[in-house]
Backbone as CSV, one residue per row, in Angstrom:
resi,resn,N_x,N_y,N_z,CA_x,CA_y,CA_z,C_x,C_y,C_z
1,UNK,146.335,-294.891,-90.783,146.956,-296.039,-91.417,146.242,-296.290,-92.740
2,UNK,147.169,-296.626,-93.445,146.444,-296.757,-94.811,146.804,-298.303,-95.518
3,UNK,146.036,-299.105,-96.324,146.107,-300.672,-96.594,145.380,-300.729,-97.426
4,UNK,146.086,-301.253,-98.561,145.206,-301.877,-100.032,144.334,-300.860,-100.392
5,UNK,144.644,-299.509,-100.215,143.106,-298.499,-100.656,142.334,-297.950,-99.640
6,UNK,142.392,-298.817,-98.386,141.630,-298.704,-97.389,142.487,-297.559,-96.210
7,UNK,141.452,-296.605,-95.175,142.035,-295.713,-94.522,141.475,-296.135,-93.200
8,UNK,141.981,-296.262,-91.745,142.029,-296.218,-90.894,142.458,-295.450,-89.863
9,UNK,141.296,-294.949,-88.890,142.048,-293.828,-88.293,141.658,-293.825,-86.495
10,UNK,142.197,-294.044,-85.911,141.686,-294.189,-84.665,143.052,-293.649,-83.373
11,UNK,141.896,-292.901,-82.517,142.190,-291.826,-81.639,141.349,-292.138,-80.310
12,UNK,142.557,-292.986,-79.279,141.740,-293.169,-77.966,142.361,-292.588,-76.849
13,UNK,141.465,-292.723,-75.709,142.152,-291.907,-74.754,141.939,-293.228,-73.596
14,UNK,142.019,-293.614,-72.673,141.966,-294.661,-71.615,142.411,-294.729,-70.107
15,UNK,141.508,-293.942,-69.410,142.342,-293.845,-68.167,142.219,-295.244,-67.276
16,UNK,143.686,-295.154,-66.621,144.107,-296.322,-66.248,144.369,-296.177,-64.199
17,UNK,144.111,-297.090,-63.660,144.637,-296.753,-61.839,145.219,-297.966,-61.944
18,UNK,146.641,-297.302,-61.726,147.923,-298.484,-61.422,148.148,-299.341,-62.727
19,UNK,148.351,-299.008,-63.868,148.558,-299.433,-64.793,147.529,-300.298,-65.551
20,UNK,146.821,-300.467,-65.001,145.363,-301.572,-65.340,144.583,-300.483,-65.488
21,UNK,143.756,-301.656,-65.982,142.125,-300.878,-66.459,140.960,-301.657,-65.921
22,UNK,139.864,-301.114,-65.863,138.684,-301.591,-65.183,137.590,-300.804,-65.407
23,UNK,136.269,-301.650,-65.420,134.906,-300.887,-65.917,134.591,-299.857,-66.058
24,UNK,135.113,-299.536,-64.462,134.464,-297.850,-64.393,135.798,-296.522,-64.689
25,UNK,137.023,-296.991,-65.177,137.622,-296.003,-65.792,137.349,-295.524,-66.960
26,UNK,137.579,-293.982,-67.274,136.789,-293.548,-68.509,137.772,-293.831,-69.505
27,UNK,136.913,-293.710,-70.500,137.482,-294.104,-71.864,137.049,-292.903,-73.128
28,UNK,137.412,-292.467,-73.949,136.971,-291.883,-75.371,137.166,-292.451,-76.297
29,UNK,136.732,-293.670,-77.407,137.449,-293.596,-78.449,136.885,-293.255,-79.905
30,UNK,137.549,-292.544,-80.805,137.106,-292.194,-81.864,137.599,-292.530,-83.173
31,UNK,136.855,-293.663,-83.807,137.115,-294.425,-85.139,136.577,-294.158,-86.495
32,UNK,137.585,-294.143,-87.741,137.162,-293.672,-88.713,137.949,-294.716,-89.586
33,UNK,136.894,-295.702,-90.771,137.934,-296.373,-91.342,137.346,-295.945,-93.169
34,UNK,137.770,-296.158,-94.103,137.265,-296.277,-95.276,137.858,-297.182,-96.092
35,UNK,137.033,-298.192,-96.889,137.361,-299.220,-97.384,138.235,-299.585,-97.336
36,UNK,138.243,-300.510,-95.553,139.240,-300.940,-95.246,138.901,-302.651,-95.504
37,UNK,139.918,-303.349,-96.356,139.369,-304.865,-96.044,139.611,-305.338,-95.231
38,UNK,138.207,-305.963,-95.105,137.926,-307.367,-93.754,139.137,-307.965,-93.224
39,UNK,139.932,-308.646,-94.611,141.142,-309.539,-94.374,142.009,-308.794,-93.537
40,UNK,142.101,-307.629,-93.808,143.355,-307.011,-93.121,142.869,-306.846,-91.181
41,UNK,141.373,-306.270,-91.120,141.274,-306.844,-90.025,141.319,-307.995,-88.910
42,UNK,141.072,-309.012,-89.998,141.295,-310.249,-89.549,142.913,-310.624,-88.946
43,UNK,143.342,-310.310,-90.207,144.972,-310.615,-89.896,145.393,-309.419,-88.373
44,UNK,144.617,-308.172,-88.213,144.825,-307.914,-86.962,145.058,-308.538,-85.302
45,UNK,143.270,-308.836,-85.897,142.747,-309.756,-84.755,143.767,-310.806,-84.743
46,UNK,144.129,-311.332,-85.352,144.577,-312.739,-85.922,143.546,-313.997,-85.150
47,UNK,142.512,-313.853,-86.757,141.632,-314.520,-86.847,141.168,-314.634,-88.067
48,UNK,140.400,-315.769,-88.816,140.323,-315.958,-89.950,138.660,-316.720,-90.236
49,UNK,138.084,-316.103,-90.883,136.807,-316.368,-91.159,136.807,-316.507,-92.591
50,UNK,135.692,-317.253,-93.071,135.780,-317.185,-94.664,134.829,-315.541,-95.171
51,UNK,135.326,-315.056,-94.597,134.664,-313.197,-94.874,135.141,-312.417,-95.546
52,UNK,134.466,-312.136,-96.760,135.376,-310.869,-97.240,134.561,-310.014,-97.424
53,UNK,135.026,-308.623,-97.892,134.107,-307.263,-97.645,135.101,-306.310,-97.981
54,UNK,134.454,-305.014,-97.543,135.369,-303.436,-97.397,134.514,-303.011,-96.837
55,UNK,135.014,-302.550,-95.420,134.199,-301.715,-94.314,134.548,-300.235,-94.494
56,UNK,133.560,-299.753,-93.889,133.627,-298.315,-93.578,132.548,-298.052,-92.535
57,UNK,133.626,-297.208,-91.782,133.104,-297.105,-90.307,133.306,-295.692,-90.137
58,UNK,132.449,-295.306,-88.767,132.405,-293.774,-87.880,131.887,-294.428,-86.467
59,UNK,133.049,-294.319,-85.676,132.561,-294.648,-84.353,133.329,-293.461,-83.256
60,UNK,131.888,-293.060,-81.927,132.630,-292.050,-81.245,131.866,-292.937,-79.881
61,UNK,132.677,-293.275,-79.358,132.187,-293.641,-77.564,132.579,-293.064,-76.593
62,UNK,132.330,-292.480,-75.644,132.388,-292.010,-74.146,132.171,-292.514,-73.368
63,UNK,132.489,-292.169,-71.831,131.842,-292.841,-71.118,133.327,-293.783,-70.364
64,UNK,132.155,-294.864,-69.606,133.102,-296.243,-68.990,132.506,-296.897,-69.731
65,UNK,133.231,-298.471,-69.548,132.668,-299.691,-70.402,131.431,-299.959,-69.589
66,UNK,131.217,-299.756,-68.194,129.812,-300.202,-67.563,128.516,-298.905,-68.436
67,UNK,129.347,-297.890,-68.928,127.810,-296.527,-68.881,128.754,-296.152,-70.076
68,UNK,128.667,-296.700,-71.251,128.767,-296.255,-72.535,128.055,-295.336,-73.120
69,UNK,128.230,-294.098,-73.824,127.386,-293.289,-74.784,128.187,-293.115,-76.026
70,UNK,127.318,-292.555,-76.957,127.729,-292.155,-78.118,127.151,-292.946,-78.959
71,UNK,128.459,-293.002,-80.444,127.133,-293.580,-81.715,128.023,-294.164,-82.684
72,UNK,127.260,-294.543,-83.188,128.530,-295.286,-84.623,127.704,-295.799,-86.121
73,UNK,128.046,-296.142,-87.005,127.838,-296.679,-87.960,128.690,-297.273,-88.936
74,UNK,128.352,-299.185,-89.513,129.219,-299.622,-89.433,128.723,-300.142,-90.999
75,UNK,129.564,-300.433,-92.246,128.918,-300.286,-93.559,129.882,-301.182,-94.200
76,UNK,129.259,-302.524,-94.601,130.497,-303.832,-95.422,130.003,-303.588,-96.839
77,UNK,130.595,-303.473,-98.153,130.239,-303.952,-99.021,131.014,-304.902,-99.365
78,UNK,130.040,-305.060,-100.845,131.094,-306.097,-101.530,131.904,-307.165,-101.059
79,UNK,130.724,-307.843,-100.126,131.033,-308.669,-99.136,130.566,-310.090,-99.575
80,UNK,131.247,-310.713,-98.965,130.621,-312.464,-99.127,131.297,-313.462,-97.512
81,UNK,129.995,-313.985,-96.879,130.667,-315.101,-96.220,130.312,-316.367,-96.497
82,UNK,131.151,-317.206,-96.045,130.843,-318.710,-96.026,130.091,-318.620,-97.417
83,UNK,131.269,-317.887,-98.745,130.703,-318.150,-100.557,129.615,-317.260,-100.729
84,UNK,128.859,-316.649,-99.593,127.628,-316.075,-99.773,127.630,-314.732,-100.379
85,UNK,127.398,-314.568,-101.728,127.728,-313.168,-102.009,126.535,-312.350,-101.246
86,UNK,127.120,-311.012,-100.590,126.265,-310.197,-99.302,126.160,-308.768,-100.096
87,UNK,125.439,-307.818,-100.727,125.495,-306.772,-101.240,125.830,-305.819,-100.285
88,UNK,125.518,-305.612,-98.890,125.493,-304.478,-98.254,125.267,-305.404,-96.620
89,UNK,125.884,-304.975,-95.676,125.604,-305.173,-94.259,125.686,-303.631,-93.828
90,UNK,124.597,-303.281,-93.138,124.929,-301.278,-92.229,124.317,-302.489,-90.703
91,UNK,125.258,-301.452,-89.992,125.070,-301.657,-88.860,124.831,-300.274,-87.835
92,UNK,124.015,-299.734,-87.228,123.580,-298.411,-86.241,124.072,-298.752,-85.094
93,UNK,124.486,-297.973,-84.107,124.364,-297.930,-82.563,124.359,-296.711,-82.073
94,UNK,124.060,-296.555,-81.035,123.496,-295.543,-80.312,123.774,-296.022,-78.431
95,UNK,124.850,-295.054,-77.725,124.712,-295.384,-76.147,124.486,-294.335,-75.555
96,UNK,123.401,-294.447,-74.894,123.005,-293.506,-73.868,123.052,-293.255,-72.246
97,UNK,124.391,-294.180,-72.199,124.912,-294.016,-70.559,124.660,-295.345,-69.878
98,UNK,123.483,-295.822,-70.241,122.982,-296.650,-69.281,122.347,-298.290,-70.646
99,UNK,122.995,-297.762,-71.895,121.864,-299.104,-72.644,122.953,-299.044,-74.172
100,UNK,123.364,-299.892,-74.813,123.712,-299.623,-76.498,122.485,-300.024,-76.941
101,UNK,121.954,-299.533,-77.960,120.585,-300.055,-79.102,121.658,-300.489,-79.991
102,UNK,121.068,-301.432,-80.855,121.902,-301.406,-82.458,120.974,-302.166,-83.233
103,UNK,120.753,-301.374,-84.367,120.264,-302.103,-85.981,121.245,-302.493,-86.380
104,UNK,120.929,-303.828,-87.658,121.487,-304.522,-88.648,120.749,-304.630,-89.463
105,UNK,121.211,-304.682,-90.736,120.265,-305.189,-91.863,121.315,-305.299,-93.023
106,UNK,120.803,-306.881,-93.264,121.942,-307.776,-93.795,121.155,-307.453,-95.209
107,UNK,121.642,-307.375,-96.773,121.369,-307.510,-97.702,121.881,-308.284,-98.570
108,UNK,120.941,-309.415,-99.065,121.725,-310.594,-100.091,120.454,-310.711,-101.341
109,UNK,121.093,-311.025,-102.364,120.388,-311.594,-103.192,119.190,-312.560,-102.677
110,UNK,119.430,-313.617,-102.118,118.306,-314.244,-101.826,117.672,-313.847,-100.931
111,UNK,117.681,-312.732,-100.238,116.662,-311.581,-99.247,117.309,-310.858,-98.250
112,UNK,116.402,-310.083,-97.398,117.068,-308.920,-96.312,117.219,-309.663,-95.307
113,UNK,118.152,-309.490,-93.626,117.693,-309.378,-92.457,117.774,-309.178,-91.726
114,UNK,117.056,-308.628,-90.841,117.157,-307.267,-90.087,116.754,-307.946,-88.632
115,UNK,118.080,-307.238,-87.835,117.576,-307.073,-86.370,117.715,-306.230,-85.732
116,UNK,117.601,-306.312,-84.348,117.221,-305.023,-83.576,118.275,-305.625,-82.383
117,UNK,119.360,-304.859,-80.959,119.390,-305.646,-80.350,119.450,-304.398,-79.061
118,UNK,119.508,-304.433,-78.085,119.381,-303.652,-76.869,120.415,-304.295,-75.765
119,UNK,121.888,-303.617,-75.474,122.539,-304.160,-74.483,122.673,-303.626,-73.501
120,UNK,122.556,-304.247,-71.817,122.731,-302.854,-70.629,124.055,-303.911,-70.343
121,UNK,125.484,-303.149,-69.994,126.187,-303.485,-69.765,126.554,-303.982,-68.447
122,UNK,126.194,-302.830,-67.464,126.031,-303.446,-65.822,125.381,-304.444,-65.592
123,UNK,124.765,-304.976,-66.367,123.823,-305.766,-66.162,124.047,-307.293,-66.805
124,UNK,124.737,-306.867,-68.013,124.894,-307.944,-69.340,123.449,-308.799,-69.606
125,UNK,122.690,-307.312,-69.466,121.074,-307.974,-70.201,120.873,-307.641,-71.549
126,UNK,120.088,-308.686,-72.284,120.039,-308.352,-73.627,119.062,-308.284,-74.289
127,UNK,118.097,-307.579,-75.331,116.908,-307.639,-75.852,117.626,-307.935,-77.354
128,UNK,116.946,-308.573,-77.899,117.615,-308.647,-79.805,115.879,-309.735,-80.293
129,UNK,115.542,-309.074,-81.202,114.521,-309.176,-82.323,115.361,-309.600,-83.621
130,UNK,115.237,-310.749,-84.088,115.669,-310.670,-86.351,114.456,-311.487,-86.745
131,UNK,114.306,-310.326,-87.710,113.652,-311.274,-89.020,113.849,-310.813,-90.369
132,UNK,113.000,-312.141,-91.042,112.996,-311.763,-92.831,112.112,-312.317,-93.428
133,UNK,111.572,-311.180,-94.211,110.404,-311.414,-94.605,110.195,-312.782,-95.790
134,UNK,111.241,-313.097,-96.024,111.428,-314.047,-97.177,113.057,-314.006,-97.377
135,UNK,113.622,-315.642,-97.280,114.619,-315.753,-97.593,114.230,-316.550,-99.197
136,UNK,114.916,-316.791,-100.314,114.479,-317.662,-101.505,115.663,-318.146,-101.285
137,UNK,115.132,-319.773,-100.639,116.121,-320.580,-100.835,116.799,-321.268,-101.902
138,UNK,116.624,-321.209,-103.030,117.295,-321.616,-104.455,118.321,-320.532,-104.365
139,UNK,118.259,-319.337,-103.921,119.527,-318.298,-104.130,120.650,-318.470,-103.247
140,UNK,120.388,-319.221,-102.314,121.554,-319.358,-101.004,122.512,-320.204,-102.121
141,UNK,123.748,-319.762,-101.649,125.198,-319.774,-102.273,125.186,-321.508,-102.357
142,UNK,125.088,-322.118,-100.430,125.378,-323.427,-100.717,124.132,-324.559,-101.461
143,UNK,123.123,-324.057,-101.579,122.192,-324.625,-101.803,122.510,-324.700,-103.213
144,UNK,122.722,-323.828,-103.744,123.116,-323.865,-105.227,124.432,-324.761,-105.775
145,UNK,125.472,-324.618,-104.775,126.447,-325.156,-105.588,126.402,-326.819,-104.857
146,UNK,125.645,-327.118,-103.995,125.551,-328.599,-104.050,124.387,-329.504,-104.710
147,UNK,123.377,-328.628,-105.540,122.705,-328.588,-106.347,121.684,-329.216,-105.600
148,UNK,121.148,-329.075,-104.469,119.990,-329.697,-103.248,118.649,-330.049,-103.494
149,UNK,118.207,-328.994,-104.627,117.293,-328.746,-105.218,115.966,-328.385,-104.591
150,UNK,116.340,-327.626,-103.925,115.634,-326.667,-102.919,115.038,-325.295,-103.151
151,UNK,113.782,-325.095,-102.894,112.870,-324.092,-103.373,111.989,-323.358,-102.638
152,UNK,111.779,-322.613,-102.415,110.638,-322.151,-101.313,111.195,-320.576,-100.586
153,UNK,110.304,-319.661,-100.015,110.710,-318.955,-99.159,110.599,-319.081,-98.129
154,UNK,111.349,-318.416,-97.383,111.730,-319.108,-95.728,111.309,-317.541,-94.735
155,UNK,110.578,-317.966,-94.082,110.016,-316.083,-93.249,110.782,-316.674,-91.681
156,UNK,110.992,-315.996,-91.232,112.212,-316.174,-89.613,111.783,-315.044,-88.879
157,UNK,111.186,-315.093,-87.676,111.059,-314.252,-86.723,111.920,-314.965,-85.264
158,UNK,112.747,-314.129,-84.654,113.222,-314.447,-83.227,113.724,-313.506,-82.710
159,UNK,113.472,-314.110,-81.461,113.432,-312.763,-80.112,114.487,-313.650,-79.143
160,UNK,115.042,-312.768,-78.681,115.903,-312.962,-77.275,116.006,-312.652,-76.601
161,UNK,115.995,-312.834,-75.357,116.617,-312.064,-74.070,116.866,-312.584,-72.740
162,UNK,117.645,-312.016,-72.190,118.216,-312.668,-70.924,119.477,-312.183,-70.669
163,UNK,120.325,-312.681,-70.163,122.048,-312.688,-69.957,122.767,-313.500,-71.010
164,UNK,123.944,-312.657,-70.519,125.167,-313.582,-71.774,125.080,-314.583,-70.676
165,UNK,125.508,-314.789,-69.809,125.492,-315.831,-68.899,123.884,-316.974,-68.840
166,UNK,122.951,-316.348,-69.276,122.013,-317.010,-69.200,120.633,-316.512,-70.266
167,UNK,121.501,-316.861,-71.708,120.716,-316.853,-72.787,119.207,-317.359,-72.772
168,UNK,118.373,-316.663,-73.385,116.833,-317.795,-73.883,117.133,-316.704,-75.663
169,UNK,116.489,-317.797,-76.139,115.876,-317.511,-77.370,114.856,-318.113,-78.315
170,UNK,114.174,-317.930,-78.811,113.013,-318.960,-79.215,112.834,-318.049,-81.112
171,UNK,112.315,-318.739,-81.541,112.391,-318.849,-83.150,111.396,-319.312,-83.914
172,UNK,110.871,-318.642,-84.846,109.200,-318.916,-85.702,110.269,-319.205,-87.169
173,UNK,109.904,-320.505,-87.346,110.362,-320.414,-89.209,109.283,-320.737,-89.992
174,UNK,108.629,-320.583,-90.695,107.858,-320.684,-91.899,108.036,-320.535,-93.394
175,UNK,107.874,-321.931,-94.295,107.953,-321.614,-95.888,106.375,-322.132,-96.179
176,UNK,105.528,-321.424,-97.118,104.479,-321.594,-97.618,104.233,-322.966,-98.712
177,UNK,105.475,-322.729,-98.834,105.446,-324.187,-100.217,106.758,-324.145,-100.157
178,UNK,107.254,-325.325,-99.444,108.478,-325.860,-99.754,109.034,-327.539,-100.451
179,UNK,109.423,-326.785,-101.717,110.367,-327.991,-102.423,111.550,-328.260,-102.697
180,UNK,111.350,-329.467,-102.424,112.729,-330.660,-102.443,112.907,-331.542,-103.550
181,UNK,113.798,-330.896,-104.553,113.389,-331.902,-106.042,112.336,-331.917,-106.485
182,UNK,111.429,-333.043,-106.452,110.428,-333.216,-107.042,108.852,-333.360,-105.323
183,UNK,109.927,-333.335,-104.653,108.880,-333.294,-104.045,108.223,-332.040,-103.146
184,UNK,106.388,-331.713,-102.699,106.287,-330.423,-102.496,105.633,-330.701,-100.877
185,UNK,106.157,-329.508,-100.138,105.683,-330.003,-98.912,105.139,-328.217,-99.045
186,UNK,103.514,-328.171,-98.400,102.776,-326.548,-98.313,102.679,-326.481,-96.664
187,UNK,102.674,-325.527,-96.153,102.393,-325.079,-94.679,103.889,-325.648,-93.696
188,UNK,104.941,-325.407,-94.033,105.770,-325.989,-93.280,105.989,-324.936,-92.321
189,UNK,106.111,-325.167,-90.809,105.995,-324.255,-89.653,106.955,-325.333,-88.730
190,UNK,108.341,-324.333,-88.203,108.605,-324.718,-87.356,108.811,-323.765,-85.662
191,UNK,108.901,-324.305,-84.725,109.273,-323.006,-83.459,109.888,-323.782,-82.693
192,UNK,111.356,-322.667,-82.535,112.189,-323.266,-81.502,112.009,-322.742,-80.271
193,UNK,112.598,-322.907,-79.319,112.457,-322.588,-78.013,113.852,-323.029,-77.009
């Protein structure tokens, strides 16, 4: 399929008992898109985010949905959400029967950020790590255009894990010198839990 420039190509296979589908029937599917826009996915889904971009993708899965393998890589440019101009989002995965891994690493003008996440599907357990080494908050899109007058870098470490059914996550934020207009606050540390 082809849209606005963009190429889409996808080739699945899905075995089915009694017309339905279920975990442990196998599946193949194999996806190939090139600068395809966001919008047009959206309007797929029919769903609407303030997102725009041009993806390009390579995805090959095997397997059942409980014991997934295979690999993919998932690549937005020329992206912006919620006003935020985004230079680059890549996304990795990797399934090895029994686990998906996946990297992210978000790239914006006002800094990187990168996570890590680990899913077992039989299980719906989850491991996921993000951080960034420095966000500069004067560069964030809304900070700027409501003129907040906000300054400082922002460092974010958080870890997760548990079930979709029974999330934990906890969160380190730190700016070294953070200002507000005229005023300066040094050592600001917060942790969620």
């Amino acid at each position: 399929v082809e849209n606005q420039g963009g190429k889409f190509h996808l080739n699945a296979t899905i075995g089915l008992h009694q017309w339905s589908f279920a975990d442990r029937n196998p599946v193949s599917i194999e996806v190939t898109a090139t600068r395809v826009p966001v919008a047009s996915l959206e309007r797929l889904a029919r769903v609407s985010y303030p997102v725009k971009g041009l993806l390009s993708a390579r995805l090959s899965v095997q397997g059942t949905a409980q014991n997934p393998s295979g690999h993919g890589r998932v690549r937005i440019v020329k992206a912006s959400a919620w006003n935020q101009p985004i230079e680059r989002i890549a996304i990795d995965f990797k399934g090895n029967g029994k686990s998906v891994r996946s990297t992210a690493k978000v790239q914006t003008a006002a800094g990187d950020l990168n996570a890590e996440l680990t899913y077992v599907p039989q299980t719906r357990h989850y491991e996921l790590t993000a951080n960034t080494s420095g966000l500069q908050l004067d560069r964030i899109q809304v900070v700027k255009a409501r003129k907040l007058g906000i300054r400082g870098k922002l460092k974010l470490s958080a870890r997760g894990h548990g079930t979709i059914r029974n999330p934990e996550l906890s969160a380190n934020l730190a700016i070294s010198k953070l200002q507000v207009r005229s005023q300066t606050i040094s050592g600001f540390r917060a942790k969620m839990n």
